[in-house]
N, C-alpha and C positions, 0 to 999 in steps of 0.2 A: 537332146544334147548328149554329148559324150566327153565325159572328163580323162583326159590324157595326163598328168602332172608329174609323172616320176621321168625324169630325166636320165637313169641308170643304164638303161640301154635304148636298141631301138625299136622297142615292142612297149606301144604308146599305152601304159596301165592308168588308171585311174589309182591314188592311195590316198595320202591326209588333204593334199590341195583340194580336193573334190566338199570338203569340207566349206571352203571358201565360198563355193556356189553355193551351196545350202544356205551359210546363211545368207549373202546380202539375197540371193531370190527369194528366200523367206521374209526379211525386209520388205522386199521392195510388192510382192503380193500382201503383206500387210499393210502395204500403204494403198493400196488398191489400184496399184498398176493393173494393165492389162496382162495376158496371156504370152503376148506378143512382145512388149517391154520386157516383160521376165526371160524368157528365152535369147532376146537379144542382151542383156545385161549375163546372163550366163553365157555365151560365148563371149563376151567380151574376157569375162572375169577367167574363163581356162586359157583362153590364150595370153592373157598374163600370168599366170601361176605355172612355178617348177616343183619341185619336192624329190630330197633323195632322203633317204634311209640306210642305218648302219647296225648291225644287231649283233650280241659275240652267242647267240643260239639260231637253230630256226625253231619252228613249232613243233615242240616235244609232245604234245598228245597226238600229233596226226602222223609223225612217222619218227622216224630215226637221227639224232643227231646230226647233223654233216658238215657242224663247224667246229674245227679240231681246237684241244685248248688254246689260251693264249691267242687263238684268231680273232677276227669281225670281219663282216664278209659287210660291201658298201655295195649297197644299191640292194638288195631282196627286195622280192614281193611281200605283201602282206599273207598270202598264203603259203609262203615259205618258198615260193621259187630262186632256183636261184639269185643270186647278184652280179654285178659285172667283176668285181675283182676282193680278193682275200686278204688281209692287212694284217699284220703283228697286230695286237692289240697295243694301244696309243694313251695316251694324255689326252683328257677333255679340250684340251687347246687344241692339239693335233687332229681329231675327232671331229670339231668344226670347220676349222680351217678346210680338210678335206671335204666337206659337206659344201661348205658355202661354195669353194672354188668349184666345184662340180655342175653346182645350180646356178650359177651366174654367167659358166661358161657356156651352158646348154643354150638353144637358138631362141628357145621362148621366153629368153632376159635379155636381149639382143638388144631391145629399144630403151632408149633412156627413162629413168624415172627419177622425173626433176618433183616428184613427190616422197620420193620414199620407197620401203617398201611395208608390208606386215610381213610379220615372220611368225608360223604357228610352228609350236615346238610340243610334239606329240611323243608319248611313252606308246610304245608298240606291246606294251602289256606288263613286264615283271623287273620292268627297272625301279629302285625305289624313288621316293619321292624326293628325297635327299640327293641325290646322285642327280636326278634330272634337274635341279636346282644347281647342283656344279654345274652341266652343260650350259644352262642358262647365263651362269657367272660367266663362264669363257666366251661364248657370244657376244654378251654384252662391253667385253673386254679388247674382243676382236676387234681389225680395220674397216670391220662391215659395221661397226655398231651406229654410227652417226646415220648411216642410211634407214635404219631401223627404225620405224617413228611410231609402229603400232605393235604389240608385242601381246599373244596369244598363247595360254600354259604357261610354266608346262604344264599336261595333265594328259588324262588315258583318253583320248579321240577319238584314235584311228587303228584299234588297236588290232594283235594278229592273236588272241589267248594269251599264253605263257612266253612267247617272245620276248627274248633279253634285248632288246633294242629301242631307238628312237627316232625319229626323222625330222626333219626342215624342212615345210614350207614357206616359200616366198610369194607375194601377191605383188605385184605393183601397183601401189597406188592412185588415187586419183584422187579428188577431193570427196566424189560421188561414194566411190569406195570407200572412203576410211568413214563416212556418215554411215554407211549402210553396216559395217561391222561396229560399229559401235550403237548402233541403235540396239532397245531393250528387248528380249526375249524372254517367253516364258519356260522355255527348256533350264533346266536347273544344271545340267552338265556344264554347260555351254559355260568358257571364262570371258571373262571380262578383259575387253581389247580395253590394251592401258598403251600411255607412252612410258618406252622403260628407260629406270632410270635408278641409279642408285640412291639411296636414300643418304640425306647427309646425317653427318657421324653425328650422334648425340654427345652434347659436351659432359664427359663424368662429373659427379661428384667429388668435389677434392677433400680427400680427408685431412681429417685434425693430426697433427702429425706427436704421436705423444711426449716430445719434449715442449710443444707450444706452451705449455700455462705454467712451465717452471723453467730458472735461468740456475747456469753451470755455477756448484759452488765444491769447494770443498771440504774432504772431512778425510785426514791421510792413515785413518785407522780401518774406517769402512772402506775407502777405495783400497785400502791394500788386502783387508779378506774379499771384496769381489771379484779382483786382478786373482788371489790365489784360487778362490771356489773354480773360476772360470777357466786358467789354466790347468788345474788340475781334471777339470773335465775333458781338455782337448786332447790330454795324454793321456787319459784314458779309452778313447775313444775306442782302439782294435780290440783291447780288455771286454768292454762292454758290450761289442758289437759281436764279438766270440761266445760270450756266454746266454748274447740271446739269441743266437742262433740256435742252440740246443732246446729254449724252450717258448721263442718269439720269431719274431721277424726278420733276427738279424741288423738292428737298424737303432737298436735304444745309445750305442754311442755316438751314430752318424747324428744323430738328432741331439742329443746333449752337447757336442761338440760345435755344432753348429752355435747352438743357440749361446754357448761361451765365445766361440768368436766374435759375432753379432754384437754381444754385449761390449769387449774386449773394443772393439770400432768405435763404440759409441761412450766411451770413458769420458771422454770430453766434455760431456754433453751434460752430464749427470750433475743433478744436484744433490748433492752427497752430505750437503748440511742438511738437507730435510728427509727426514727418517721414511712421513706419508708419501715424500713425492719421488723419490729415490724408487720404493719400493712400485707404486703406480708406470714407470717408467719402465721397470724393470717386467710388467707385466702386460705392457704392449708390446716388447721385443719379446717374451717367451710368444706372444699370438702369432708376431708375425716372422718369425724366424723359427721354428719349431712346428715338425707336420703333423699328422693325428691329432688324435683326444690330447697326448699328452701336452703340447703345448697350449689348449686350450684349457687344459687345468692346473698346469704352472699358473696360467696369465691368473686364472680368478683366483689360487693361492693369493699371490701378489697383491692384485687389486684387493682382497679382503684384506689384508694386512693395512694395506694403504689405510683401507676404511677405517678399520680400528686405530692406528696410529694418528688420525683428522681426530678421532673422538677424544684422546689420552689428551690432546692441544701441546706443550712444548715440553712435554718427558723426554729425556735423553732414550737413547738405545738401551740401555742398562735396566731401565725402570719400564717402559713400555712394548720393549722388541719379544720377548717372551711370552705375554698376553695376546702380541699382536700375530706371532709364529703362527699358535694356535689356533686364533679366528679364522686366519686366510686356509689353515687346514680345515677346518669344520666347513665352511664354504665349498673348499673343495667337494670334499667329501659329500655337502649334501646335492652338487650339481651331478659330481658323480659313480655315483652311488655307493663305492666301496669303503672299509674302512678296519680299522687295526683287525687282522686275522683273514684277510681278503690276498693276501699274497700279492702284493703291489709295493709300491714305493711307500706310499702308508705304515707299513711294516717298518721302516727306520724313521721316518718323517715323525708317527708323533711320539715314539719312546724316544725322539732328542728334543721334542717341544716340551713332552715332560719334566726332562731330564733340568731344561732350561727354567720352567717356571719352581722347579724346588731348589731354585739356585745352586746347580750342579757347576754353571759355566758352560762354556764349548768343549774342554775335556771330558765333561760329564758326558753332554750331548752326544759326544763323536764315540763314547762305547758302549752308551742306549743305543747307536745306530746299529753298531757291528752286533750286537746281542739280537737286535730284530733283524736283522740279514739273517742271522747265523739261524734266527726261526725258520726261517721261508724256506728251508730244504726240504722240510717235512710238514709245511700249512699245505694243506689243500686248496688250490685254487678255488676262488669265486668270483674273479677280476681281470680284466686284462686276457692277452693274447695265450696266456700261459692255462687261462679256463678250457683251452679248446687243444690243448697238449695231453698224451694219456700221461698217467700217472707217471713208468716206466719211463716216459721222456725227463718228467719234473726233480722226480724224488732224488732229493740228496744234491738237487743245484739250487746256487743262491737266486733270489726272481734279480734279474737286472736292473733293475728300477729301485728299489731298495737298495743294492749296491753301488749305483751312483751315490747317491744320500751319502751312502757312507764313506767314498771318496771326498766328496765335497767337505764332509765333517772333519774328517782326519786331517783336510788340509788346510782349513780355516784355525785349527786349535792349535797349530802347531805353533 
């Protein structure tokens, strides 16, 4: 027998269709057909099968380039011969669409197939496996998909070496047919004809949403230093985002700002009588409003605060907020790893939690902060973005992060 299957021009090649014979005559001699059935079941089976191919290379070990960038040439041989015509390079929609319309139009899809078809979707060698997985998306997506009932790959088949390409095969169905390719083989290559089909969406997890276990109350002392901490972060923002440009990422006021707006939204919400749950609140929005590490260590800041202020039980702010500073710092600090002399936010953070547990006030607090800023020009990094800054970048600028702090301080004592 002789497998004809590429539809591309009119020089009857054999490429991935020829695959189709293989297996169901593989089949159907494991079932211990005759000699005779098998060859008649192979020409049944090529005169149902088309196959075209689209590649944006030909075979770069055996000669020379000859598809100019930005092309794909539709229809090539597997040995690099030419193809019938040269395309811009396209969208995986575009891609198939072109594929299908071509194999459906050829003479040997002529006849109806009140079964279907298989579709074997073959990598011609150095496409990735991700990328043939879009093709498949788009197929599947396509006005051919309902016809589609047995679905083969994608995977490397038919392949031509280092070839940037892929091809379509189509079989038409029969009931005999889709038995025979889905029957088991010991060839380990060989995929597994499935009917395809998207998989339904799995239903997320809904999260806990961190105002659920506490209701809005008030306290018009603490809602107004968070309203001031908060805007003062937001005007500070271009301040911040300046100064860590010079020894970060550029981003420590985008990210502060943020997370004061966030909060700023969510004023309503706040239970501002409860010291633990205020602060607990306030360390799901630094999570999820806040990118990097650092919002990940605001939140446990917070959250350890919470914890401590559950254990103090109904101490006002005055008597527990102090102890409680400090906890959510150590926490910090032990998840990550830095700590006074690290040239971080640390550096103002806890000469104002000091400042607070020796009953200094927030005046105190807020020029313990600017005194540990005013270190950070000359601490040598150990921490942060600014470890991986040379000196000559650092020396003599405040770390930003420490410098919020002392925003926030200066504007809360006022």
């Amino acid at each position: 027998v002789l497998t004809k299957d590429d539809v591309a021009t009119v020089a009857e090649r054999g490429i991935a269709g020829t695959l189709f014979v293989h297996k169901l005559c593989g089949a159907l001699a494991e079932a211990g057909k005759s000699l005779a059935e098998v060859k008649a079941a192979a020409e049944a089976v090529i005169d149902s099968t088309a196959s075209m191919g689209v590649s944006m290379s030909s075979v770069r070990r055996l000669k020379p380039e000859m598809i100019a960038q930005k092309k794909m040439e539709l229809g090539l041989g597997i040995h690099g011969e030419p193809g019938s015509k040269t395309l811009d390079i396209a969208s995986a929609t575009v891609v198939v669409g072109e594929l299908m319309e071509q194999i459906l139009a050829s003479g040997r899809m002529k006849a109806e197939a009140p079964h279907g078809y298989a579709c074997l979707v073959n990598n011609l060698g150095a496409v990735p496996q991700l990328e043939m997985c879009i093709m498949v998306s788009a197929l599947m997506k396509s006005k051919w998909a309902g016809s589609i009932k047995l679905l083969l790959g994608p995977a490397p088949l038919c392949t031509s070496l280092d070839m940037n390409g892929m091809s379509l095969s189509l079989l038409r169905l029969t009931p005999q047919f889709a038995d025979l390719l889905s029957a088991d083989t010991a060839c380990a290559a060989w995929p597994k004809a499935v009917a395809p089909c998207f998989p339904a969406p799995v239903a997320g997890i809904k999260l806990k949403d961190m105002f659920d276990d506490f209701k809005p109350s008030s306290d018009a002392v603490i809602s107004a230093l968070l309203e001031k901490a908060c805007k003062a972060l937001i005007d500070a923002k271009g301040v911040l985002d300046t100064l860590d440009s010079k020894v970060g990422d550029a981003d420590c006021g985008s990210t502060l700002a943020s997370a004061g707006a966030k909060i700023m939204e969510a004023m309503d919400k706040m239970p501002f009588a409860d010291p633990a749950g205020i602060c607990a609140c306030l360390g799901g929005l630094c999570a999820n409003s806040m990118g990097g590490s650092s919002g990940v260590l605001m939140s446990i800041m917070f959250i350890g605060m919470a914890a401590e202020l559950s254990k103090s039980g109904s101490k006002s702010w005055a008597e527990a907020g102090p102890k409680a500073f400090m906890a959510g710092l150590e926490a910090m600090m032990a998840a990550g790893g830095a700590s006074k002399g690290s040239r971080t936010m640390l550096d103002a953070l806890l000469p104002a939690a000091e400042a607070l547990l020796e009953g200094k006030g927030l005046a105190g607090a807020s020029a313990a902060a600017d005194g540990g800023v005013e270190a950070t020009k000359n601490t040598p990094p150990s921490a942060g973005r600014s470890e991986n800054v040379p000196e000559s970048k650092w020396r003599g600028i405040e770390d930003p992060g420490a410098k919020a702090v002392s925003i926030v301080f200066a504007a809360i004592s006022k």
